[in-house]
C-alpha positions in Angstrom: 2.0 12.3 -2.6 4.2 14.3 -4.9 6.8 12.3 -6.5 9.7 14.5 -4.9 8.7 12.7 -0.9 10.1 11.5 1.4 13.1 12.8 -0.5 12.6 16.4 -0.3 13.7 16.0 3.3 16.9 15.3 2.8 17.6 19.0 0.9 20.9 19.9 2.6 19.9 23.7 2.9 16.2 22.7 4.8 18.3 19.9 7.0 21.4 22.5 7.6 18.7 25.1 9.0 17.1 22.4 10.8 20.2 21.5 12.5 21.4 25.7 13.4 17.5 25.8 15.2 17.7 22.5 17.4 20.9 23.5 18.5 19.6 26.9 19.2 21.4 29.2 16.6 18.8 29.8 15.0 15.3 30.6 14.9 11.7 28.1 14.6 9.4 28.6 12.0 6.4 27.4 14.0 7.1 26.3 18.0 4.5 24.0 19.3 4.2 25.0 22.8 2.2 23.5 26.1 1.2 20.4 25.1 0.7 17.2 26.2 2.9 14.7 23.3 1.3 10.7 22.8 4.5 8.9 22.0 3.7 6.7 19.4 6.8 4.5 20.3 6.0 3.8 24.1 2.0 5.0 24.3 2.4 7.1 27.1 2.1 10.8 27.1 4.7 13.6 28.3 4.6 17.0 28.1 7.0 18.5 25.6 7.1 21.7 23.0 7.9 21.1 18.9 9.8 23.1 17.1 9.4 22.7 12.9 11.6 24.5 10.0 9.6 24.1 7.1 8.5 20.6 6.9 10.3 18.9 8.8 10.5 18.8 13.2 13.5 19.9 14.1 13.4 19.7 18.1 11.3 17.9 20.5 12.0 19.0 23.7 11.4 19.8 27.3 8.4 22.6 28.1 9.4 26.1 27.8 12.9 25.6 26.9 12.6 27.7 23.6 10.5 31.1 22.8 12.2 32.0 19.6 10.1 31.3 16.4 8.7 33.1 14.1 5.2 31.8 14.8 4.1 30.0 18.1 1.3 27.6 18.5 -0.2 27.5 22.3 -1.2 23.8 22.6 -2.3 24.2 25.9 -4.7 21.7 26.8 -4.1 19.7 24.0 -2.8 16.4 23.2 -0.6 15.9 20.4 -0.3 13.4 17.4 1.3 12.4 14.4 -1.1 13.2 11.5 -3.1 10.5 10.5 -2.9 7.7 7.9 -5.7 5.6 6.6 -3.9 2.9 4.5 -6.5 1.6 2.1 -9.3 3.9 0.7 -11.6 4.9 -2.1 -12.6 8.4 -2.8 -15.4 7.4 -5.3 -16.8 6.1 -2.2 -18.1 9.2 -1.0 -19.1 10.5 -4.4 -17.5 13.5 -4.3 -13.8 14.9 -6.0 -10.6 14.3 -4.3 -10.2 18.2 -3.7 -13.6 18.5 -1.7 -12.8 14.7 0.1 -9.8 16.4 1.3 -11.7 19.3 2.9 -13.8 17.2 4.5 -11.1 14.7 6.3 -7.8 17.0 6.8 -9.9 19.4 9.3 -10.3 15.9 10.9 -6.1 14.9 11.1 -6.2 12.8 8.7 -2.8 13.9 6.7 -2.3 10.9 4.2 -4.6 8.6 2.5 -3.9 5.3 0.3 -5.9 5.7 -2.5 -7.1 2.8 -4.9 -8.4 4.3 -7.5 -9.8 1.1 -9.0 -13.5 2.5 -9.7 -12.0 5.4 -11.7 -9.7 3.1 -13.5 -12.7 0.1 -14.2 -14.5 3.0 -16.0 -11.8 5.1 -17.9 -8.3 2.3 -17.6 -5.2 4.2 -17.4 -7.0 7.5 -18.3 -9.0 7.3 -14.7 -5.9 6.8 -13.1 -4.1 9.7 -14.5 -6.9 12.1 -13.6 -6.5 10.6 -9.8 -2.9 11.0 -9.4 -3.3 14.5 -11.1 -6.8 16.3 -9.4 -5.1 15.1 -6.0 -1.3 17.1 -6.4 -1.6 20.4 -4.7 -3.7 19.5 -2.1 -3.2 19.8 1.6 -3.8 15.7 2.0 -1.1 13.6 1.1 -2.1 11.0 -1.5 -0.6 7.7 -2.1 -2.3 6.4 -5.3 -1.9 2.5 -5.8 -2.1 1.1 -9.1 -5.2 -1.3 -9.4 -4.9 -4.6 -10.2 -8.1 -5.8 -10.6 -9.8 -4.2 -13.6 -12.1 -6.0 -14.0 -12.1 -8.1 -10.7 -12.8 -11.3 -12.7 -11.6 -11.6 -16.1 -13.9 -13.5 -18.3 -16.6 -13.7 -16.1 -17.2 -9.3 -16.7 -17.0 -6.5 -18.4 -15.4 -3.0 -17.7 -13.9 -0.1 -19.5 -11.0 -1.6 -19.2 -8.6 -4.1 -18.9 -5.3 -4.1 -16.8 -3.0 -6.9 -17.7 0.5 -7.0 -16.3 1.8 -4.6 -18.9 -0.3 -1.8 -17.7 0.5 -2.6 -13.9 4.0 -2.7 -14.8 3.9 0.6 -16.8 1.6 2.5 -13.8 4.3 1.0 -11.4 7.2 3.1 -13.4 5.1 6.4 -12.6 6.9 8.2 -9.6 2.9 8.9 -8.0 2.3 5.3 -7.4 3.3 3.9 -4.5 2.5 0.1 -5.1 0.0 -2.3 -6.4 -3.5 -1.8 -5.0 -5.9 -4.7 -3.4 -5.3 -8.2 -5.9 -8.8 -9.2 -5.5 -8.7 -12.5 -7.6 -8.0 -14.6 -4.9 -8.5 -17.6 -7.0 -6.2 -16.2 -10.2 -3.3 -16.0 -7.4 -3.4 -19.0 -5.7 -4.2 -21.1 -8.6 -1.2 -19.8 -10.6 -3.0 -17.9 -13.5 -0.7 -16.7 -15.9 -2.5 -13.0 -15.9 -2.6 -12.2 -12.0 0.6 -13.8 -11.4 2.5 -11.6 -13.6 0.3 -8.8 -12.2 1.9 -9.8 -8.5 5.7 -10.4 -9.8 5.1 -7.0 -11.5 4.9 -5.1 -8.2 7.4 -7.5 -6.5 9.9 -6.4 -9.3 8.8 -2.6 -8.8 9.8 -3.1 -5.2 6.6 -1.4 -4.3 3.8 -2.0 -1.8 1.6 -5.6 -3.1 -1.7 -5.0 -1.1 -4.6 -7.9 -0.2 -8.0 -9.3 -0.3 -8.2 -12.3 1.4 -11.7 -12.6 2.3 -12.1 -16.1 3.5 -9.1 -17.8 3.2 -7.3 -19.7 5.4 -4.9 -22.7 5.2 -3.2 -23.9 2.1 -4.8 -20.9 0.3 -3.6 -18.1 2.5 -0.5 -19.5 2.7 -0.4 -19.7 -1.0 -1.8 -16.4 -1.7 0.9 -14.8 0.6 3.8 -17.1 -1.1 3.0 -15.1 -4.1 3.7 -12.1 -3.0 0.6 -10.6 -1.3 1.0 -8.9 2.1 -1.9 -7.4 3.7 -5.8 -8.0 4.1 -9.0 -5.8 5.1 -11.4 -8.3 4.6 -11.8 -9.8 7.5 -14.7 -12.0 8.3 -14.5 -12.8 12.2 -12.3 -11.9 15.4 -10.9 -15.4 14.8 -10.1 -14.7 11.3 -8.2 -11.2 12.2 -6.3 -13.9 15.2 -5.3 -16.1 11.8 -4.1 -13.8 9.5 -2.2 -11.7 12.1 -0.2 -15.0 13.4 0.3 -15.8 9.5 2.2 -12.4 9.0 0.1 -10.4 7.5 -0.5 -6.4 7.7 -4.0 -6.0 8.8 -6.0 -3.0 7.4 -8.6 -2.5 9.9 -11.5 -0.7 8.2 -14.0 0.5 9.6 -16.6 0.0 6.8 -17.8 -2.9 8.4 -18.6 -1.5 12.3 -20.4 -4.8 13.1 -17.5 -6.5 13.6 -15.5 -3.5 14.9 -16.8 -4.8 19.0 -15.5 -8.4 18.6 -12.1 -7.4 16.8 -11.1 -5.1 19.8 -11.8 -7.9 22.3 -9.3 -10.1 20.3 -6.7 -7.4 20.6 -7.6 -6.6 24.0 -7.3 -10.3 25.0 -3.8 -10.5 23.4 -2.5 -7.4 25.8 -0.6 -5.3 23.2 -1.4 -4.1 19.7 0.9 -6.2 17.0 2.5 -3.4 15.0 0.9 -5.2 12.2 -2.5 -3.3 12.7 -3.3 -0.5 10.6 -6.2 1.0 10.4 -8.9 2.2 7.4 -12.2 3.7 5.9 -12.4 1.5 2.8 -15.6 2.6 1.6 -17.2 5.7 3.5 -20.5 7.0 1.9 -20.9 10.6 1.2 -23.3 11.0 4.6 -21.4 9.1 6.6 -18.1 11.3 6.0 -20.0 14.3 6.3 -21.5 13.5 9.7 -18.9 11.3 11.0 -15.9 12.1 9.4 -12.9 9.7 7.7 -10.3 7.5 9.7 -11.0 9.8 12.6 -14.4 8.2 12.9 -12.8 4.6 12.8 -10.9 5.6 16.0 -13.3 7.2 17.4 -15.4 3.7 17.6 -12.5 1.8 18.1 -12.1 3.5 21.3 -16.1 3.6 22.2 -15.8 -0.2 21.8 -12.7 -0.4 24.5 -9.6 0.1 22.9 -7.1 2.5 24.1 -6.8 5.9 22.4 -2.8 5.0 22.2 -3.4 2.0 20.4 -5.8 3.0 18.0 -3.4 6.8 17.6 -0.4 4.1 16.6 -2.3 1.7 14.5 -3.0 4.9 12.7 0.0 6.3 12.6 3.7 4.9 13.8 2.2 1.4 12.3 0.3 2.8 9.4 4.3 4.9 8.4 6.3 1.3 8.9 3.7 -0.4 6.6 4.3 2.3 4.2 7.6 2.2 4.6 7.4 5.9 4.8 10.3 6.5 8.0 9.5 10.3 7.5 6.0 9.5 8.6 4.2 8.1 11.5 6.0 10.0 14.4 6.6 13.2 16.3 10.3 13.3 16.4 13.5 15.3 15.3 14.4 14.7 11.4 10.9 13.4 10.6 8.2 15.2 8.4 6.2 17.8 10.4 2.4 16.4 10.0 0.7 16.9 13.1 -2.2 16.8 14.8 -3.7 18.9 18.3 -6.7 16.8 19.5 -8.8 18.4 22.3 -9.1 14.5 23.8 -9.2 11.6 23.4 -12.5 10.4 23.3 -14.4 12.9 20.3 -10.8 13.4 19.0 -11.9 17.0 17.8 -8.9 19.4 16.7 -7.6 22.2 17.3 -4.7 22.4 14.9 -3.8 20.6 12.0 -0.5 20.5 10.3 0.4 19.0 6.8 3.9 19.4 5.9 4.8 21.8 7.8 1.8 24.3 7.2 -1.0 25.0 9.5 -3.9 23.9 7.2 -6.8 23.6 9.3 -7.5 25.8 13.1 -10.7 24.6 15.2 -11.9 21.9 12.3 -12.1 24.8 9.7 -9.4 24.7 6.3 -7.3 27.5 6.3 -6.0 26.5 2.5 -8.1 26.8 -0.9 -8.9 23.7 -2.2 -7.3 23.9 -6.4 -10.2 23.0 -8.8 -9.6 20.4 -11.6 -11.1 19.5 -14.9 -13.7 16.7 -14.7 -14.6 16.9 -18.6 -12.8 13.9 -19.1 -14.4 11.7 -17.1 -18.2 12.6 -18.2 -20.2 10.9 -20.5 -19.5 7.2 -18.7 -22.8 5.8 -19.5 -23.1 4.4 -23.2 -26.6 3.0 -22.8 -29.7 4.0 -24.9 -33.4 4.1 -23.0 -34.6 0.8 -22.0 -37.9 -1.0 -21.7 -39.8 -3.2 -19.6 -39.3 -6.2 -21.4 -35.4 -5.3 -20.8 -35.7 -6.6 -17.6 -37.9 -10.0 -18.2 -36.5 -13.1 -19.0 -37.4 -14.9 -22.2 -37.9 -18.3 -22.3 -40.1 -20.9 -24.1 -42.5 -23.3 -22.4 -44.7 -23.1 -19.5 -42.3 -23.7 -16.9 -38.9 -23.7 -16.3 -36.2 -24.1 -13.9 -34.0 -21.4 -13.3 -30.9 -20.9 -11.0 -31.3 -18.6 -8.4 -28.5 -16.2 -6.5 -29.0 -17.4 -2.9 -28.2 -14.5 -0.1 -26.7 -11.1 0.3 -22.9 -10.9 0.7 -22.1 -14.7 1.2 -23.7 -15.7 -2.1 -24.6 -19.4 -3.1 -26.6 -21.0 -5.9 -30.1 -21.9 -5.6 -32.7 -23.4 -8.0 -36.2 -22.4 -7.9 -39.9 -23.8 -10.2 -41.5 -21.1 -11.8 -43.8 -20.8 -14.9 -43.4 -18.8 -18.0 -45.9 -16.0 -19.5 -46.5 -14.8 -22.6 -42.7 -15.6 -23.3 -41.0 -14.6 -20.2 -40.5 -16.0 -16.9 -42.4 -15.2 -13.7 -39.8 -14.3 -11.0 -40.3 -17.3 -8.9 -41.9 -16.5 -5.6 -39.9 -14.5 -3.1 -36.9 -13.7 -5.7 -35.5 -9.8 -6.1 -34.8 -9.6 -9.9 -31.2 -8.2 -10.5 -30.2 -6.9 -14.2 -26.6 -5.2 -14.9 -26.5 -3.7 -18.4 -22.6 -3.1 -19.7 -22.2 0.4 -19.9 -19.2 1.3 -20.9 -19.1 1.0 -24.9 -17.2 -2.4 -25.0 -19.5 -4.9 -25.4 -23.5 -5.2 -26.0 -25.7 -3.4 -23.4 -28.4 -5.7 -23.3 -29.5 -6.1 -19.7 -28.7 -9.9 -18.1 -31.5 -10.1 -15.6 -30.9 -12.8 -12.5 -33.3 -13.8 -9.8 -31.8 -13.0 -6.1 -33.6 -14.6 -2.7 -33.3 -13.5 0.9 -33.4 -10.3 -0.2 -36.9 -9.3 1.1 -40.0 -8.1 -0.8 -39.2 -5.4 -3.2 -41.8 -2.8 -3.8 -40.0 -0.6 -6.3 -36.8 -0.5 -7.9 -32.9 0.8 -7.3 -30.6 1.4 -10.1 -27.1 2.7 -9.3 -23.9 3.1 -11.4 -21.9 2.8 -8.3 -21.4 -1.3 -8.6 -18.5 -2.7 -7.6 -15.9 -3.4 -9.1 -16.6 -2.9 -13.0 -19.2 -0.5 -12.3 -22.0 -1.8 -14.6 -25.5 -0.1 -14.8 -27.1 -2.4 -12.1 -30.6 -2.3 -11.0 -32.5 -4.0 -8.2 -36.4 -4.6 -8.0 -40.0 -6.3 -7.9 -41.1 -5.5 -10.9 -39.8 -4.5 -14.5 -42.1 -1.4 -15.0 -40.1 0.1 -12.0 -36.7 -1.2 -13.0 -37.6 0.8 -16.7 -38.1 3.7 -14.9 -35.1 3.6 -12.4 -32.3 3.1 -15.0 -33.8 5.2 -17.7 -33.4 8.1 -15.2 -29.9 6.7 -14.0 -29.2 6.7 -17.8 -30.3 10.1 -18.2 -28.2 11.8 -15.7 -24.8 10.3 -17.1 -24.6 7.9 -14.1 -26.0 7.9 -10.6 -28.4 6.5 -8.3 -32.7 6.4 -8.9 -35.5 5.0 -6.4 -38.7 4.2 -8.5 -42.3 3.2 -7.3 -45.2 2.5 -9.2 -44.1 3.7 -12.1 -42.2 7.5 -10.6 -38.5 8.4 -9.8 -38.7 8.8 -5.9 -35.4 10.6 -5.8 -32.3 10.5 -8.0 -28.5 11.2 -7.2 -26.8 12.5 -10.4 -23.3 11.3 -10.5 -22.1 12.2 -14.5 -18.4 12.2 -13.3 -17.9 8.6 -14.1 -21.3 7.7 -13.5 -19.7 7.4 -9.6 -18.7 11.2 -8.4 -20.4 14.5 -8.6 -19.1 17.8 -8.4 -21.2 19.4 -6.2 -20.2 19.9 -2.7 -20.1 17.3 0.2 -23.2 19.1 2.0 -25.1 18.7 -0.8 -23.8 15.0 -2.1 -24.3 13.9 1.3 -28.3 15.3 1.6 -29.0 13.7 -2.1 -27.6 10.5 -0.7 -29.4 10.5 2.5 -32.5 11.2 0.4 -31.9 7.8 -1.7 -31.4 5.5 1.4 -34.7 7.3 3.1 -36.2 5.9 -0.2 -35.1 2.7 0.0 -36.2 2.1 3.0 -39.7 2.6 1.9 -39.3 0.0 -1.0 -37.2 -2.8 1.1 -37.3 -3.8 4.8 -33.1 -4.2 5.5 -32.5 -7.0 7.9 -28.4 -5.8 8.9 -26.2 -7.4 9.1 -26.1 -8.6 5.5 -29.7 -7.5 3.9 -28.4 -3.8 3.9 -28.6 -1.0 1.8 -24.7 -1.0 1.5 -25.2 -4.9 -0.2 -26.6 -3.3 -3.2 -23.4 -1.9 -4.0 -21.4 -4.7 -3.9 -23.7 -7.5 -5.2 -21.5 -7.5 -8.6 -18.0 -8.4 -7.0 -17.5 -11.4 -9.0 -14.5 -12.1 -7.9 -15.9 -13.0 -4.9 -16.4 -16.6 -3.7 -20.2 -17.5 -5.0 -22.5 -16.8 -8.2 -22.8 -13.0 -8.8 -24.4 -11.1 -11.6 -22.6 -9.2 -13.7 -23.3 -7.6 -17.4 -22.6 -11.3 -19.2 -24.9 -13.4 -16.7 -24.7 -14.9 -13.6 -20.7 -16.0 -13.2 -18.8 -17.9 -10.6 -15.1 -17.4 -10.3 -14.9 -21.2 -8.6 -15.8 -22.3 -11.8 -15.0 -19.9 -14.5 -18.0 -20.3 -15.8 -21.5 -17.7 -16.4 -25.1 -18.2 -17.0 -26.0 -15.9 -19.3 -29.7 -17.0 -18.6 -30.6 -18.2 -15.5 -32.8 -20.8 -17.3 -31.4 -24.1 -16.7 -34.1 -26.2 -17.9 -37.5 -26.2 -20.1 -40.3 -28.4 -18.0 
């Protein structure tokens, strides 16, 4: 987004030319003729012709009415539809630079993203931020960058590269490129009252700006709560009953489509009310570097969407008209007269290919190709993330005295809980009680001691090797999965090696590794290529864990460090629960 928008519309030389070509005095820069026009106000389809002056639409009107332009689009065939908006996203998702994610999406119609750049900013603070809101001006995507508000996700209880009080969000907030505060994680810190995330919240309320959610789980006293403070949207949604709740308590719900098992039973719910509440939006989240190279970005949510029985004009307008009012963006979202000329030419819609893509006014992509460069920026900044020396074997074991112990145990994938668990101890370290995954995450960003905290997960299979990524929610610690600390050596000493990344080890050999030195979570090389090293690692992993979805999945790795989330989760000080405030940092409870 450049800071100028939406006001650059309202030039009176670009609106006075505007007005002389609707009413026929003068000429079109682009005339959109032929097509078939999905209304995003009523959902139904018309056929109509477009004429734009710069960027902005300056006519819709009846077929064939108008010839003069200087160049003219034959739409025949086509149907045609505000760009489209995905309203709550990560590009270090997909591993790649803004500049190539754009390339990959705007071919797609996707003409403006809502970027959180909260993985950037836990490993470089306000630096990270800067380098978003900077590599993404110039390109052909619109970009919306929200300032994150949870870095780390749970104070106290973790470790990042840096630390966003209220003064930071406040001082991001004052930048033109922000549009708002990004997802408020702590849940807890909000609806408890604490001192740091409530100033964080009143900082965007007195900014004016967007203040956007994660609710996961709550309901009742606490969702009302957590909304009374300020909060107004939610992707984490659990259930179809819990997108019914939060819609009847009034809140904007970000659809994502990161989560595609629960994608069926949501459009039922919608279905079953018999209209789509123009509080549904629609977004990727999180979309891995194969999956956006195969499948694409938003365009892939609606595509399911649709697959799973909602109508194309419901999904289009979650992704557009609604997307625009959430944004509060009245230039966006629609194919009429005086708004902002980003627009899409679908072929259908059921494979929503296109034909044409316009971004502001310029034809940017023909038949799913770019017809812009993508600008290069400097990643030099950003390299050198991983402050961690070799480790060894006995990194990953866990002292303790005796000849038994009790330890406490991380009990499932995703919806965590604590466990205990007997085990005995040899020669000074503790035997991974039976059917446990060990988990270690090693700070890695220079602020505190590196020393890995090892923790002992179950229902998480039988591990016959090791993972290590740098990609680990939220703070983005060196985190490594496995059976066995000879492997877990291995896999984070070649993660370590490679400034940041992603390493399968077995019996003692990297399998594959994904070098990722731009923040120890993006690469540089192009999408083709990030997305075949990727698919490489998850053909790995299948070979040293057997995934039982919808939970035990290779995507839980990444996420297993969210401490902000309800349950025990390791993180870089020991095994900490935001319910409590408190962290293990052994998971030796007791000496038998």
């Amino acid at each position: 987004m450049s800071a100028a928008e939406p006001r650059d519309l309202n030039d009176p030389t670009l609106r006075e030319r505007a007005v002389a070509a609707a009413r026929g005095d003068a000429p079109f820069d682009i005339l959109i003729s032929g097509g078939r026009l999905l209304d995003a106000v009523t959902g139904l389809t018309r056929e109509a012709d477009i004429g734009i002056v710069g960027p902005l639409i300056a006519s819709v009107h009846a077929p064939a009415r108008r010839t003069d332009a200087t160049e003219t689009i034959d739409a025949t065939g086509s149907i045609i539809s505000p760009g489209l908006i995905d309203t709550h996203m990560h590009i270090e998702s997909s591993m790649v630079t803004p500049a190539e994610y754009a390339a990959a999406v705007v071919p797609r119609g996707v003409t403006t993203i809502v970027w959180d750049p909260h993985e950037f900013g836990n490993v470089h603070g306000l630096d990270g931020v800067r380098w978003a809101i900077e590599a993404s001006l110039g390109l052909p995507l619109r970009t919306i960058v929200l300032a994150p508000s949870c870095v780390p996700s749970a104070p106290g209880l973790e470790v990042a590269g840096a630390d966003f009080d209220a003064a930071v969000i406040a001082e991001m907030l004052r930048w033109p490129d922000v549009g708002g505060v990004a997802e408020v994680m702590n849940m807890r810190g909000v609806i408890d009252g604490d001192t740091r995330m409530t100033a964080i919240v009143n900082a965007g309320l007195a900014a004016g700006k967007l203040v956007c959610g994660h609710a996961r789980g709550l309901e009742g006293a606490d969702l009302n709560a957590f909304m009374a403070a300020g909060v107004t949207s939610d992707h984490e949604l659990t259930s179809s009953a819990d997108l019914l709740q939060k819609l009847a308590a009034g809140l904007t719900i970000e659809l994502r489509g990161s989560h595609d098992h629960l994608l069926q039973e949501f459009v039922s719910a919608l279905n079953a009310i018999g209209h789509l509440p123009s509080t549904i939006t629609l977004c990727t989240d999180d979309v891995f570097p194969d999956e956006l190279k195969d499948g694409g970005g938003l365009d892939d949510v609606i595509r399911r969407l649709v697959r799973y029985g909602m109508k194309p004009e419901w999904a289009l307008r979650a992704a557009t008209l609604n997307a625009a009012q959430r944004l509060k963006r009245s230039d966006l979202g629609l194919i009429a007269a005086g708004r902002r000329a980003d627009i899409v030419l679908f072929e259908d819609l059921v494979d929503f290919a296109t034909k044409i893509v316009i971004a502001n006014g310029e034809i940017v992509s023909t038949a799913g190709e770019m017809n812009v460069r993508m600008p290069s920026f400097e990643i030099a900044a950003l390299q050198n993330s991983v402050k961690l020396s070799p480790l060894t074997e006995n990194d990953f074991r866990v002292p303790a005295e005796g000849r038994r112990v009790r330890v406490a145990t991380i009990d499932r994938p995703r919806f965590t809980q604590w466990g205990e668990a007997e085990t005995v101890v040899k020669d000074g370290f503790v035997v991974p009680p039976a059917g446990s995954t060990m988990i270690a995450v090693a700070h890695r960003h220079g602020k505190a001691d590196g020393r890995p905290r090892v923790g002992f997960l179950t229902g998480w299979g039988t591990w016959r090797g090791a993972f290590c990524t740098t990609v680990s929610h939220d703070s983005h610690n060196l985190t490594v999965f496995g059976g066995n600390a000879r492997d877990m050596a291995v896999a984070a000493n070649a993660v370590i090696a490679a400034g940041g990344g992603m390493a399968v080890a077995r019996d003692g050999q990297v399998e594959t590794l994904l070098p990722l030195p731009v923040s120890g979570l993006v690469t540089e090389a192009p999408l083709e290529e990030t997305a075949a090293s990727f698919r490489a690692v998850r053909k790995a992993m299948e070979t040293i864990v057997d995934w039982k979805p919808p939970y035990l999945v290779f995507k839980a790795c990444f996420g297993a460090t969210l401490a902000c989330n309800i349950g025990p989760h390791q993180t870089d000080r020991g095994i900490a629960d935001v319910l409590t405030g408190k962290v293990l940092e052994s998971p030796v409870i007791e000496v038998l």
